[in-house]
Structure formats: structure tokens, C-alpha cells
C-alpha positions as CSV (number, residue, x, y, z in Angstrom):
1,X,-3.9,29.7,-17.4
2,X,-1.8,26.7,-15.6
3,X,0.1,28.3,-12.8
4,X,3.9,27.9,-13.8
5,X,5.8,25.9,-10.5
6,X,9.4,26.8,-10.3
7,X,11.7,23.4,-9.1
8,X,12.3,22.6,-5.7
9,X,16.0,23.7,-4.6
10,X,18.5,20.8,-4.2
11,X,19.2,22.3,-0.7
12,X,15.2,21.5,0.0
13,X,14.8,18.5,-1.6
14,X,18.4,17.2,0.8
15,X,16.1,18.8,4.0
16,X,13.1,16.5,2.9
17,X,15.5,13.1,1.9
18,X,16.6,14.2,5.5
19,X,13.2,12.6,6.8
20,X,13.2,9.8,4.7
21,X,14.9,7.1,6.7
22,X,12.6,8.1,9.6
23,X,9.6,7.9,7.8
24,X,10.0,4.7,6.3
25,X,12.0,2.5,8.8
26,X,10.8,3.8,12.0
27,X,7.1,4.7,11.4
28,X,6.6,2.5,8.0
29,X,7.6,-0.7,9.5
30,X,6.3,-0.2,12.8
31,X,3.0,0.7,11.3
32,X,3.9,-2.4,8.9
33,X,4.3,-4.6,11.7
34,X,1.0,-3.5,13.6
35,X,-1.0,-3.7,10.3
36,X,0.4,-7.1,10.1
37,X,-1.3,-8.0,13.7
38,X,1.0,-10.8,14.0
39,X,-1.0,-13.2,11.1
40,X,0.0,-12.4,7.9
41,X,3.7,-11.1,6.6
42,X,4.3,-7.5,5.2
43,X,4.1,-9.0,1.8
44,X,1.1,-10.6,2.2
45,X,-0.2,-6.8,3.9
46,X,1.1,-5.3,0.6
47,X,-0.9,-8.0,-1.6
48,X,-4.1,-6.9,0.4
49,X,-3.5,-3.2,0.6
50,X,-2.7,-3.9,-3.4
51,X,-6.1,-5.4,-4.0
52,X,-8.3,-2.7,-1.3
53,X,-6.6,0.3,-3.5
54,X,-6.6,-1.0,-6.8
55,X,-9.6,-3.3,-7.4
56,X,-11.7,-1.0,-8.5
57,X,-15.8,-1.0,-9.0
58,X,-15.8,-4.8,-9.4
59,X,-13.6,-5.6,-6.5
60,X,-11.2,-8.1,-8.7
61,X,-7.9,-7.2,-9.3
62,X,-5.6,-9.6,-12.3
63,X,-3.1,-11.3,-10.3
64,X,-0.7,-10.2,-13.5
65,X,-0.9,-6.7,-11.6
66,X,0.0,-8.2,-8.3
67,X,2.7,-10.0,-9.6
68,X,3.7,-6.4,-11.5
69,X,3.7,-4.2,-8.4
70,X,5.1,-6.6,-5.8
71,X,7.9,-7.3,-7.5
72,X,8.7,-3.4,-7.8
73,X,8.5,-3.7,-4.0
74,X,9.9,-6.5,-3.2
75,X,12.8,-9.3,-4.3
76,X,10.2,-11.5,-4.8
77,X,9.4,-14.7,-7.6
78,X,6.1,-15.4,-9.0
79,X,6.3,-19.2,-7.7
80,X,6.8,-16.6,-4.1
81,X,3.7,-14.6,-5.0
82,X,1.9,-18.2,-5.6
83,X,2.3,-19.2,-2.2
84,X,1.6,-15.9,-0.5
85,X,-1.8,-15.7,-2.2
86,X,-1.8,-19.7,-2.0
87,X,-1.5,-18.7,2.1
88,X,-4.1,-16.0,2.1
89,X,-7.0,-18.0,-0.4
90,X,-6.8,-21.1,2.8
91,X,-7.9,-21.6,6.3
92,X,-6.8,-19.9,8.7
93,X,-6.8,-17.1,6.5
94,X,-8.9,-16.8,4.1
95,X,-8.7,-13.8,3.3
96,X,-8.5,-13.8,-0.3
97,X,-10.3,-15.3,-3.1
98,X,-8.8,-16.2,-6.3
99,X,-10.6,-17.5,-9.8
100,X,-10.3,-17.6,-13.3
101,X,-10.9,-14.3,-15.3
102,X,-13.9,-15.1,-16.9
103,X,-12.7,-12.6,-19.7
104,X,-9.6,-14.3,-20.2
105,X,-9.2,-18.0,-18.9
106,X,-5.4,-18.1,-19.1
107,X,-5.3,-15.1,-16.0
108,X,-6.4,-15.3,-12.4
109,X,-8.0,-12.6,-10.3
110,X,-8.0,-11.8,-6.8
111,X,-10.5,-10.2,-4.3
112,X,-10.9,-9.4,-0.8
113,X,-13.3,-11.8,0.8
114,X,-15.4,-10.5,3.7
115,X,-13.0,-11.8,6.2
116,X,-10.1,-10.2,4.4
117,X,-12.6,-6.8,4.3
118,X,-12.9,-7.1,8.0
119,X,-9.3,-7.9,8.2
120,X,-8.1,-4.9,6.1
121,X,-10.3,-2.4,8.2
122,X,-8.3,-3.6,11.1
123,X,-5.2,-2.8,9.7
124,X,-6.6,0.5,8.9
125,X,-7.6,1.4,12.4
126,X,-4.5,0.4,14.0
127,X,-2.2,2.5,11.9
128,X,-4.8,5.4,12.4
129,X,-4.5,4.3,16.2
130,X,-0.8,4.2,15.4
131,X,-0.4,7.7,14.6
132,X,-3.1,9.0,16.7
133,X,-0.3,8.1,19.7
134,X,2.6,8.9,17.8
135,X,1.2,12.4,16.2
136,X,-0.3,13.4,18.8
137,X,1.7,16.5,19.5
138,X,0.7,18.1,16.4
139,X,-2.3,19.9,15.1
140,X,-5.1,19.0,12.6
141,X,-3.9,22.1,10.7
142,X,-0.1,20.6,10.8
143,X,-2.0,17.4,9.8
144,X,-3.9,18.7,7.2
145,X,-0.4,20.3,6.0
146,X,1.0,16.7,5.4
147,X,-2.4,15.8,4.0
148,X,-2.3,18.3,1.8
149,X,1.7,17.9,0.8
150,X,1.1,14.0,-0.1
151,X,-2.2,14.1,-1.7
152,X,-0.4,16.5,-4.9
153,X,2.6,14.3,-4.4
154,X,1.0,11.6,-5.3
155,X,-1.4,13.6,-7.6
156,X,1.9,14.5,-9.6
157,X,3.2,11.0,-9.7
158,X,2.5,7.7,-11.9
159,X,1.0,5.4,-9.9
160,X,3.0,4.5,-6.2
161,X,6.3,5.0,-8.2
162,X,7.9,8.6,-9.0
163,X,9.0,10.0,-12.1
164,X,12.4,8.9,-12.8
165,X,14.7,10.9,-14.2
């Protein structure tokens, strides 16, 4: 029997928009900015984050999808997404591939090449190292709290965007 969940209180749900602006301009974009390690742009981060979490088995991801999400993100065009992935397919870069789907010639996907692998591991351990010196005055159980509170957040939701009501 599915365990009935009573709605958050508007009272709460102020408390936790409370922490909002914090979370996302001062640690999001300074995590942003250290993922970024002064080579590529945060939209370029977000188009290889994009492709590490959604790729799949296969590692490919349709560019269609790119186009989809970023543009949810950001104000952005498809000739801007062109360019950005244009940027990260070339020297110095490289970090990207992009081909023709072989299952449908009129698409293109995308793929982390192994620089861009090595690349997006980087940006991975500098936010941990990030908020290893920024959390460092909790506990792992506090932690494993916020773990916990984001993992059926996003359990609960469609995708990286919420239900809107």
C-alpha cells in the first residue's frame, strides 16, 4: 500500500525558496565558474554535463536534445548552439565529437571524446573539491540528509525541470 504524503505547508515551502538565491548564485556559479577552469563557457559546461548525464549506453546523445534542453536553460539560438558545439568539436578543445546519426541522416549526434572524458572528470573533482572547503563544517550524516532530500526530489520530478502547476 503506497504511503499517502500530505503537501508541504506554504510557510515551509517560503523557508526552502529562502535558500534558493544562495544556492544557485553563490555556490551554483562559483561551482560553475570552477567547473568551467577558465576554457570553456558555462554553456558550453552545460552542453558537456548534458551529454555525460544523458548519453546513455551508447555514449551519443541527438543534438535535437541539446538544442531542446539548452534552450530551457538558457536565451540561446540554435545558430548559438552551432557554434558552442562548432567551439568544443575543434582544437584547442576538442572535446566533443559530432557525426551524422547513422539511424537518421538529417540529425547529428554528439559525444564526449576522451579528452572531453578527461575534461569532464575535472570538472567533477573540483566542484567535489569545491564543497569539500565550503561544506566542511557539516557532517556526512547532514550530508547524507541533503543527499537524501535531492535524490527523491529529483526522483519525483520530470527530468531537470519540476512539475508546473
Amino acid at each position: 500500500m503506497a504511503e499517502i504524503i500530505e503537501a508541504p505547508s506554504k510557510a515551509l515551502l517560503g523557508r526552502l525558496f529562502s535558500f534558493f538565491c544562495p544556492v544557485h548564485y553563490r555556490l551554483g556559479m562559483d561551482m560553475e565558474t570552477l567547473m568551467c577552469q577558465g576554457r570553456i563557457s558555462r554553456k558550453q559546461a552545460a552542453i558537456l554535463w548534458l551529454v555525460h548525464s544523458s548519453a546513455g549506453n551508447s555514449g551519443w546523445l541527438r543534438r535535437k536534445e541539446i538544442e531542446e534542453r539548452l534552450s530551457t536553460w538558457f536565451e540561446i539560438t540554435n545558430s548559438n548552439i552551432s557554434v558552442l558545439l562548432r567551439e568544443l568539436t575543434k582544437p584547442p578543445l576538442s572535446l566533443l565529437t559530432q557525426v551524422e546519426n547513422p539511424e537518421n541522416g538529417r540529425e547529428k549526434v554528439v559525444r564526449l571524446t576522451l579528452e572531453g572524458e578527461a575534461f569532464l572528470n575535472s570538472m567533477i573533482n573540483a566542484s567535489i573539491d569545491y564543497l569539500a572547503r565550503n561544506f566542511d563544517h557539516l557532517s556526512d550524516k547532514d550530508i547524507a540528509q541533503g543527499v537524501i532530500f535531492f535524490e527523491t526530489l529529483f526522483r519525483q520530478s520530470s527530468e531537470l525541470g519540476m512539475r508546473r502547476d
